[in-house]
C-alpha positions, 0 to 999 in steps of 0.5 A: 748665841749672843744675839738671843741674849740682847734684849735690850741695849742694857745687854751690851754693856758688860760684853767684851769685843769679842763678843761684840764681834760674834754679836755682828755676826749674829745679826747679819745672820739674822737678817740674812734669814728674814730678808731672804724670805721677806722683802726689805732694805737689804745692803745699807743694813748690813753695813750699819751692824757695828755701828748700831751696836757701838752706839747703843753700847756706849750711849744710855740709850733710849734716855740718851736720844739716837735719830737715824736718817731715812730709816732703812739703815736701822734694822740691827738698831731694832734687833738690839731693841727689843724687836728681835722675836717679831723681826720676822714679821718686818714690812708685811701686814700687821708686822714692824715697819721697815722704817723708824716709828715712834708708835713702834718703840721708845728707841724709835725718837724720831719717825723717817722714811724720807732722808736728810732730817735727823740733823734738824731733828736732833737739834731741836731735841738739843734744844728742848733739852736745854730749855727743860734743864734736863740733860742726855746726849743727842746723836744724829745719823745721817748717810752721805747720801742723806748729806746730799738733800738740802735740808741737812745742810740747813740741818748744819748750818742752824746747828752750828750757829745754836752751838748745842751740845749734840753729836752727828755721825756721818755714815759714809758708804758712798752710796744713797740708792744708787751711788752718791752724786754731787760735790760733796761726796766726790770731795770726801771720796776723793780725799779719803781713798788718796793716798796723796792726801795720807802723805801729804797730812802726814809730812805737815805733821813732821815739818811742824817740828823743825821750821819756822813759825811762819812756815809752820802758819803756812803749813798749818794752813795747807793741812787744814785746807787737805782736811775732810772735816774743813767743810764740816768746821766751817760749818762751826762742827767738831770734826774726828775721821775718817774712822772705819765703821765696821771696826767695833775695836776701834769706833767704841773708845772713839764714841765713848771718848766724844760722848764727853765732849761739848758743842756740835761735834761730827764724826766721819765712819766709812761702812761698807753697805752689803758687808759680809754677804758677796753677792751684795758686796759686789752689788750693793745697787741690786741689792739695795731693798730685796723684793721677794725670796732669793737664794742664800749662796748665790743671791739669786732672786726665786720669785719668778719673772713676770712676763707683763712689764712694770710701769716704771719699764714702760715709761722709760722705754717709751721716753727714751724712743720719744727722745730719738726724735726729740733733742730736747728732751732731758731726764731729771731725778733725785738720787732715784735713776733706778728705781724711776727708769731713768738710769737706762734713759741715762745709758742712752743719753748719758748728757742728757740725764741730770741726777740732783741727789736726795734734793726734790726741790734742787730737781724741780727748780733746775727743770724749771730753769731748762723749761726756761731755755727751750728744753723738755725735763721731765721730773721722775720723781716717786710721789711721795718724794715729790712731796719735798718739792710742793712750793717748787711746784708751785712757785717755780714751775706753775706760776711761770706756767713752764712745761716741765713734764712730772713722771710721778712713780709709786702713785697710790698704794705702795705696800710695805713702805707705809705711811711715809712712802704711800703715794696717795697724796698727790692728786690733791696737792697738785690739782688744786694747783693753777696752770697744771694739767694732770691725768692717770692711766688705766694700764701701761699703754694708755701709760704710752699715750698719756707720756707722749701727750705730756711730751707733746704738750707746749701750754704748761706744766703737766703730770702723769701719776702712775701705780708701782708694779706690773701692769695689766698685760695689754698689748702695747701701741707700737706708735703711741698717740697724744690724747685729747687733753681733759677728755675721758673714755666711757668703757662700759654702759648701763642705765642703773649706776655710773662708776667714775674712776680713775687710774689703777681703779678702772679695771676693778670698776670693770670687773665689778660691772660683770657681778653687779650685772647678775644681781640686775645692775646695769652699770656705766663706767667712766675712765676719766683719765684726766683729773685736771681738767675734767670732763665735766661736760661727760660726767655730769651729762651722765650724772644726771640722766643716771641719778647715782654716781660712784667715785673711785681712786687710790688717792686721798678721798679730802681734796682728791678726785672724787673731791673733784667730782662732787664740785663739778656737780655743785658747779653745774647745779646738780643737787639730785644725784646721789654720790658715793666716794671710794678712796683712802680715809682721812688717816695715815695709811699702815704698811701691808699687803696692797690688796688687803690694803685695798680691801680693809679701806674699801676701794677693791673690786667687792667694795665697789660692789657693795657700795654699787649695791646700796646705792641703788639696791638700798634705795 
């Protein structure tokens, strides 16, 4: 076994390509054992094996420094860095993150869970090189998906202007999640699969050697413009490629003959995601990230179907029945059609769904534009990704005060993903946001009920959070019915404690009324549906004939919703309540299991128990 060998990218160094070639295999072995037991990126990993071992062989690496964008491409990257005996721990609690972490390794330069930044990146570690005098080489690796967000480009743009000495590798599998939209990739598609263009780049060559010089300015000139690379030499690059990135033979003395050369340079491979497994060769969509164990020589999922529906499911079924009726209604997302339910949106209204690619800041102003026209986009966007969109927010859509609908998936707590894709952040950075309403629901159906109030709200912008995974298993209203905009539901009632909770915490809010019962607590519970505006008028009503409050939410407690009630509270004068506040600390949150997140941050069913108990027990 070569790969038992490598424990560090030192290791590759005297093996030969052959060994190297065994070396890929290996790995694809390896992780095809770890990630058919445990969930985790599965296809852009298994095309990016030959890659990450022809960098790391012909770069001194961690002194030379090696960013990868995103970070769900870099999996062989940790198995040659020292992470190969507790690979197997990737993504679960405690274990190694699924992404790149400078906590995590030396050889993890820089931290990405979201796309398009090791451009930016890579040159400003170029350049604090070269203010240091110091001297190593600089690669970025970057996907043609990642090339569609904005920042890359920015990325480019700076980096062909500071003329550093730094290396990009685009890694071109014609995929981001889904497949690869926008002009560029259809540019560099086109012309890499055209035969045409072979041809035509070919006879240029031949004709050079026998006509003029005037002719041949004229066909040098038509070459360039047949050229992948012109895009990238505009843009002040290098450009070598298209190179076949799954050939270690030949990628090898490429890289080693680059790694001498100055200034900005680009080199173009094309990798094939899903490589060497079938099943996710022929679909590198479904296989994309794996979420449970599943048959090796079929590449069948064995975790069992659930019969309540995903959140995700429910929002998209809901919308495209809402948008029979309604023509204008429009979906807009940013390279995430599948995993926010809008490709069965688009199945049906194929002009009527717009996917921007990586670009959340494109998506939210091209919804403002709609909403300037009549139209009702709704952005489907994963909380943590609508992040990358806040001024956009902001400035195109709240200050207009347009009705674009926010549909933001992934709300909360998300699990393995970690710290970059937690959903926590939301609440407070948009509640404090003028002209925006926003609310959560406590189960799939009133998911139902809070998208057609969002539909049928003409006042301005308006957002519906909403946790990832299956719901409760409610039945679903077959004919769902706007809500009182800002009015919240009282579930439970009792003398004792007031529970204020909101989203995917008012059932665990239940639920812990039943034990507190048995110890003498008579609880109130609140689902308060609506984060802005508030019920004000409810809350602090029962706020004060109760006297102890507890506030609950799967968001960031600093500026989020039980921020919210506390000022509230301030606002109206009340000073002779007692309030406790449930929800995620003031730190980065680690990946995990979601209920042992829950339960180690002290926001599950028990912890609202115990807080119910010293609040009024303790007193």
């Amino acid at each position: 076994m070569v790969l038992e060998k490598i424990n560090d990218p030192l290791d590759l160094k005297n093996l030969s390509i052959s060994e190297l070639e065994t070396l890929a295999e290996e790995m694809r072995g390896h992780l095809l054992t770890v990630l058919s037991k445990h969930p985790g990126h599965f296809a852009p990993n298994f095309g990016t094996v030959e890659l990450a071992i022809a960098v790391h062989t012909v770069f001194d690496t961690p002194r030379d420094k090696v960013i990868w964008d995103i970070g769900h491409q870099a999996y062989p990257h940790k198995l040659l860095t020292g992470r190969l005996d507790t690979f197997d721990t990737l993504r679960q609690t405690d274990g190694i993150s699924g992404f790149l972490s400078r906590e995590e390794s030396k050889y993890d330069v820089f931290g990405a869970g979201h796309s398009s930044t090791s451009i930016s990146a890579a040159l400003g570690i170029a350049t604090a090189r070269d203010v240091n005098n110091d001297d190593f080489n600089v690669v970025a690796i970057i996907g043609d998906g990642g090339l569609t967000g904005g920042m890359a480009l920015e990325g480019l743009n700076a980096a062909g202007d500071f003329r550093k000495d730094m290396l990009v590798i685009l890694n071109d599998n014609q995929m981001s999640i889904s497949p690869t939209i926008g002009a560029i990739s259809k540019h560099f598609h086109r012309l890499i699969s055209s035969r045409g263009y072979n041809r035509l780049r070919t006879g240029a060559k031949e004709l050079m050697n026998f006509i003029s010089s005037d002719a041949k300015a004229l066909a040098q000139k038509i070459e360039a413009s047949l050229k992948p690379g012109t895009l990238f030499e505009e843009f002040g690059f290098r450009y070598f490629g298209p190179l076949d990135g799954n050939d270690l033979e030949s990628l090898i003395p490429v890289l080693t003959g680059i790694r001498e050369l100055s200034g900005p340079i680009l080199v173009h491979v094309v990798t094939k995601k899903g490589l060497g497994y079938p099943p996710a060769e022929k679909d590198p969509v479904g296989f994309y990230s794996v979420s449970g164990q599943f048959d090796l020589k079929t590449g069948k999922s064995l975790k069992p179907t659930s019969a309540i529906p995903k959140y995700t499911d429910v929002f998209s079924r809901t919308l495209i029945e809402a948008a029979k009726k309604d023509k204008r209604i429009i979906g807009v997302t940013a390279a995430m059609p599948g995993g926010t339910g809008l490709d069965k949106f688009s199945d049906a209204f194929p002009d009527r769904c717009f996917d921007v690619g990586l670009a959340e800041q494109c998506a939210v102003t091209f919804a403002a534009g709609l909403a300037t026209e009549g139209l009702k986009p709704v952005v489907a966007i994963y909380s943590t990704f609508l992040q990358r969109g806040y001024d956009q927010v902001l400035h195109d859509v709240c200050i207009q005060n347009l009705p674009v609908v926010f549909a933001i998936d992934r709300a909360g707590l998300v699990g393995a993903d970690g710290p970059t894709h937690h959903g926590v952040f939301d609440i407070a950075y948009l509640r404090s946001i003028p002209n925006i309403v926003m609310m959560s629901p406590k189960d799939e159906n009133e998911l139902q009920h809070m998208l057609k109030t969002a539909l049928t709200y003409e006042e301005g912008p308006i957002a519906l959070r909403y946790p990832r995974g299956t719901g409760i298993g409610v039945k679903l209203a077959s004919d769902p019915k706007p809500l009182s905009i800002g009015k919240a539901e009282i579930c439970c009632k009792g003398e004792d404690l007031l529970i204020v909770a909101i989203g995917n915490r008012v059932y665990p809010a239940i639920e812990a009324t039943e034990t507190l019962r048995e110890t003498g607590i008579n609880t109130s519970v609140i689902n308060a549906r609506f984060v802005k505006p508030l019920d004000t008028e409810l809350i602090v009503e029962m706020a004060k004939d109760i006297g102890k409050v507890i506030t609950v939410e799967d968001s960031v407690l600093m500026g989020g919703f039980g921020s919210a009630v506390l000022e509230a509270l301030a606002d109206e004068g009340v000073s002779d309540v007692r309030v406790t506040t449930l929800g995620v600390p003031d730190r980065f949150i680690e990946h995990g299991d979601v209920k042992t997140l829950y339960d180690r941050y002290g926001y599950d069913t028990q912890a609202i128990i115990r807080a119910g108990v010293a609040l009024t027990v303790g007193t």
